[in-house]
C-alpha atoms as one frame of an Amber mdcrd trajectory, in Angstrom:
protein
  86.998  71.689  65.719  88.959  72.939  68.769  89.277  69.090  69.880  91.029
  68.475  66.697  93.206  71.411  67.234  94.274  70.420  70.765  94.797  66.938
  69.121  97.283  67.724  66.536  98.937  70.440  69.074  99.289  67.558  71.776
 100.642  65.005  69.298 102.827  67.659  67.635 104.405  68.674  70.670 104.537
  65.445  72.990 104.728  62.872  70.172 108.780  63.108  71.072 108.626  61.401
  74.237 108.063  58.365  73.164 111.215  58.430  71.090 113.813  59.424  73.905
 114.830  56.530  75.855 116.218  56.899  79.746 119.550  57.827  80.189 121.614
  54.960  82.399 122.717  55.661  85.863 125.107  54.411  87.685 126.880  55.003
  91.195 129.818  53.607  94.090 131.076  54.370  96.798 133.867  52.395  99.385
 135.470  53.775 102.509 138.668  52.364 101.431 140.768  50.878  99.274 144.150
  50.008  98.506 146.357  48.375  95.307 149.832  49.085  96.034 152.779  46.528
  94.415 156.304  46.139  95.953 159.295  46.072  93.458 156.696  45.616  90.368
 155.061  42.706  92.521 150.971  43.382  93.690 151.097  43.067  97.477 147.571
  44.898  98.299 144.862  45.186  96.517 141.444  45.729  98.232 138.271  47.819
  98.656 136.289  48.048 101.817 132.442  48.391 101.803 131.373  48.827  98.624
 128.294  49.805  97.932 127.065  49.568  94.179 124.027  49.984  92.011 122.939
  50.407  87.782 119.625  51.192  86.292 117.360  50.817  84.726 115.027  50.023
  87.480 115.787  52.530  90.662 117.883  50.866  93.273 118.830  52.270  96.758
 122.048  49.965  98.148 124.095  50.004 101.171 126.802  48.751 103.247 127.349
  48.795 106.332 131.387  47.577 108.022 132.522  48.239 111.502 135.962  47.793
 112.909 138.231  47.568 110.160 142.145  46.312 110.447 143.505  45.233 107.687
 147.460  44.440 107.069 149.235  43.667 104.168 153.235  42.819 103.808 154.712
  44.535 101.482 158.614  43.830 101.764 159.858  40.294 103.534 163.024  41.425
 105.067 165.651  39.041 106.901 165.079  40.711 109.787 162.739  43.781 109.447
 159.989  43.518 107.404 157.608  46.164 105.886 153.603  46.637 106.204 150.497
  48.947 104.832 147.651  48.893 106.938 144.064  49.908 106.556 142.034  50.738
 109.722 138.388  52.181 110.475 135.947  52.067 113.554 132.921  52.339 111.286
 132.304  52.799 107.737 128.599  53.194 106.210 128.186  53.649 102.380 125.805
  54.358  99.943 124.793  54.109  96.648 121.388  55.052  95.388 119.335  56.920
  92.141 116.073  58.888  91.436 113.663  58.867  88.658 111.923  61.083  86.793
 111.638  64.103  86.823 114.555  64.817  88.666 116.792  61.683  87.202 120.203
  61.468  89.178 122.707  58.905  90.558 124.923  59.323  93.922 127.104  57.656
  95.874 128.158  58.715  99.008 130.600  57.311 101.898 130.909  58.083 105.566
 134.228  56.847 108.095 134.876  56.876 111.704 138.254  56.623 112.482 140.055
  56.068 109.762 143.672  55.282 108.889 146.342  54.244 106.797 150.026  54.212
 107.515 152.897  51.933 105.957 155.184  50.793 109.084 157.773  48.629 109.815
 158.513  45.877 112.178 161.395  44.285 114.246 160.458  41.547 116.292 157.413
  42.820 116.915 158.313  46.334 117.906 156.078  48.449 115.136 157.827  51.911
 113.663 155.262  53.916 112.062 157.095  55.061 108.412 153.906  57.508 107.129
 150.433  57.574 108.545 147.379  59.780 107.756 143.619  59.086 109.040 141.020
  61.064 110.276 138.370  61.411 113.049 135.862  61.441 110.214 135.847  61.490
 106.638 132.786  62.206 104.271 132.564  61.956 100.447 129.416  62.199  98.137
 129.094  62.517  94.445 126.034  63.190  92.072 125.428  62.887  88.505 121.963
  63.816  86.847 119.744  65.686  84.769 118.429  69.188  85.418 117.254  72.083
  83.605 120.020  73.199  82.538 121.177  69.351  81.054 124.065  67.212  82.571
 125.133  67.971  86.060 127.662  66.774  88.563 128.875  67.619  92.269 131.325
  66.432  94.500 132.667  67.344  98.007 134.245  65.534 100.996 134.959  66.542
 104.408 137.694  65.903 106.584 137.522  66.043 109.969 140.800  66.954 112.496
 143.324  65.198 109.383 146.796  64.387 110.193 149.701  63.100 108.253 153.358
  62.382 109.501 155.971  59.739 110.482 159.068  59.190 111.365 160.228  59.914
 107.686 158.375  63.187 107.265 159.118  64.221 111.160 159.803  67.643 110.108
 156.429  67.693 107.561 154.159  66.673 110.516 150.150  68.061 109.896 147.283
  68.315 112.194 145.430  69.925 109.361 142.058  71.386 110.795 142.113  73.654
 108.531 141.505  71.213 105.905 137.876  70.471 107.170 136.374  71.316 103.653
 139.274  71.413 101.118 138.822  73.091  98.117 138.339  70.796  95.110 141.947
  69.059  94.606 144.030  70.030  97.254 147.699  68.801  97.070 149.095  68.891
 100.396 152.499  67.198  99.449 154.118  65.922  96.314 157.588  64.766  96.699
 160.131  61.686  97.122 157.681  59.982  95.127 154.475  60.846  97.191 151.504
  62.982  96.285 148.480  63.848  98.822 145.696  65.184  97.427 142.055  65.946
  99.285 138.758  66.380  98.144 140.385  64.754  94.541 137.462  65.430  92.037
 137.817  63.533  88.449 135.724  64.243  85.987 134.928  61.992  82.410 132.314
  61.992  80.108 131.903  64.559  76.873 129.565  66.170  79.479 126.260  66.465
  76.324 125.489  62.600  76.124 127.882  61.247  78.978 129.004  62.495  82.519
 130.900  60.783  85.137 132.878  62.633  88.375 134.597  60.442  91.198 135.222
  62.398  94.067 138.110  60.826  96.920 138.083  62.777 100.151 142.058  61.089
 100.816 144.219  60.159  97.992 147.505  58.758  98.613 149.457  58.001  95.343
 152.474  56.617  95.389 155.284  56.398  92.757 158.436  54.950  92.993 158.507
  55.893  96.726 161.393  53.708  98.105 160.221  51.765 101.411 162.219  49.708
 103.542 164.523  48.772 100.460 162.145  48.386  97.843 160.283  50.412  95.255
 156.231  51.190  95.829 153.950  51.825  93.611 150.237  52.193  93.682 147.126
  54.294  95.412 145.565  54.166  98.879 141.924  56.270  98.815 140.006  56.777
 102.344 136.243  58.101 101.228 135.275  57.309  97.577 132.557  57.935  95.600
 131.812  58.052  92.017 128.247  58.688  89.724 127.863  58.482  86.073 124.857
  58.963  83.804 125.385  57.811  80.156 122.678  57.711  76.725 121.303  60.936
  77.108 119.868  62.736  74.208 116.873  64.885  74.695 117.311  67.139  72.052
 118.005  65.443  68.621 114.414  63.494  67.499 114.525  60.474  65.541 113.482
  60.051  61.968 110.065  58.491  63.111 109.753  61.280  65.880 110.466  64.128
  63.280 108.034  62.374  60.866 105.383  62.576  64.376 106.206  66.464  64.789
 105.577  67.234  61.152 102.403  65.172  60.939 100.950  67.111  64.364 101.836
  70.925  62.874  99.839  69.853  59.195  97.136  68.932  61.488  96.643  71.656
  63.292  97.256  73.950  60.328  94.783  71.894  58.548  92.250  72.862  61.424
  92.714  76.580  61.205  92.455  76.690  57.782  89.282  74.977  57.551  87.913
  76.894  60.624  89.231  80.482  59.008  87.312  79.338  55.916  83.948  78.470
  57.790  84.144  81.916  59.519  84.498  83.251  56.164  81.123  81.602  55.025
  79.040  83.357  58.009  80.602  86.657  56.940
């Protein structure tokens, strides 16, 4: 009788997990990018080492890019033209995911030397317009499942930052104090630029869905006017971005419902008939 008990308890309360399929993961991460257009024309648009990976099977993927220098033109003057460049000494990204019990997605970046700077150039002789970089630049983001539900982290670090140029002369930063910026740090926004570090966006309705991309350098600009022409567009140094989507643990299906009901007669059925044979002895 007590095996039939155990039974209907076991099927009553484990009979669920059948019903509740895995959640899908997904995760990024690139040490740079940029998609910038000049006068409503695209004149860059690139991402360096991107690392990628989806479930459902577990996946572990990275990439691994040293020595980056990267120009793009931007305005074709008659005599001075104007450039965005993209430089690192070593970038090493990551994305990867875990399985149950502790189900989770991350991607993380890591850059050596890193820089971006729009300049100009006569004959040859380079004038640096805006430049930022770093010695290095870290970004990781997680999305998963814990106790508690949906989860997600971000946080970057920035190590010795700077950010000037001959246009912002009198704005110049050696920001060491921005080694671990809080959560969406604007450092400027103006003349069409805005700076923002350790830029964490979240999406998702955060019950079935979750997503957070987290940019350790976020360069945005709008209608910023360079070397005679209008710019639009974003340069990122250290993203990384996680989302987990189809997760419903708590709302059984018809069938599963149907399962639970079933196991509780059962094991009510069991007492009662026990109770009643106790009775009989009496």
């Amino acid at each position: 009788m007590k095996i039939m008990v155990y039974v209907g308890l076991a099927y009553a309360m484990f009979g669920t997990a059948a019903a509740i399929a895995e959640p899908s993961l997904s995760s990024n991460a690139s040490g740079a990018s940029a998609e910038i257009s000049a006068a409503g024309v695209v004149k860059a648009n690139v991402s360096v080492a991107k690392a990628s990976g989806a479930s459902p099977t577990p996946y572990d993927n990275s990439v691994n890019v040293a020595s980056v220098n990267q120009n793009f033109l931007l305005v074709d003057g008659a005599l001075v033209d104007g450039y965005q460049s993209l430089t690192a000494n070593v970038i090493n990204s990551r994305a990867f995911s875990t399985s149950s019990p502790n189900i989770s997605a991350t991607g993380s970046t890591l850059i050596t030397g890193a820089g971006a700077s729009l300049y100009t150039s006569l004959l040859g002789i380079n004038t640096l317009s805006l430049g930022l970089g770093a010695d290095v630049i870290t970004s990781t983001t997680t999305v998963g499942v814990d106790g508690g539900g949906l989860f997600a982290t971000g946080n970057s670090s920035i190590t010795n930052f700077t950010f000037g140029g001959s246009l912002f002369d009198g704005l110049n930063l050696n920001a060491g104090l921005f080694f671990n910026p809080n959560p969406n740090t604007v450092v400027l926004s103006l003349a069409g630029l805005k700076l923002v570090l350790n830029e964490q966006i979240q999406t998702g309705d955060g019950i079935s869905s979750l997503g957070m991309q987290t940019n350790a350098i976020h360069l945005s600009l709008m209608d910023y006017l360079f070397d005679g022409k209008l710019l639009n567009g974003d340069v990122i140094l250290g993203h990384s971005e996680a989302s987990i989507k189809g997760y419903s643990p708590a709302v059984p299906e018809p069938a599963t419902w149907a399962m639970l009901i079933g196991g509780f007669a059962l094991v009510g059925s069991c007492m009662r008939r026990s109770q009643k044979v106790a009775v009989s002895f009496a």
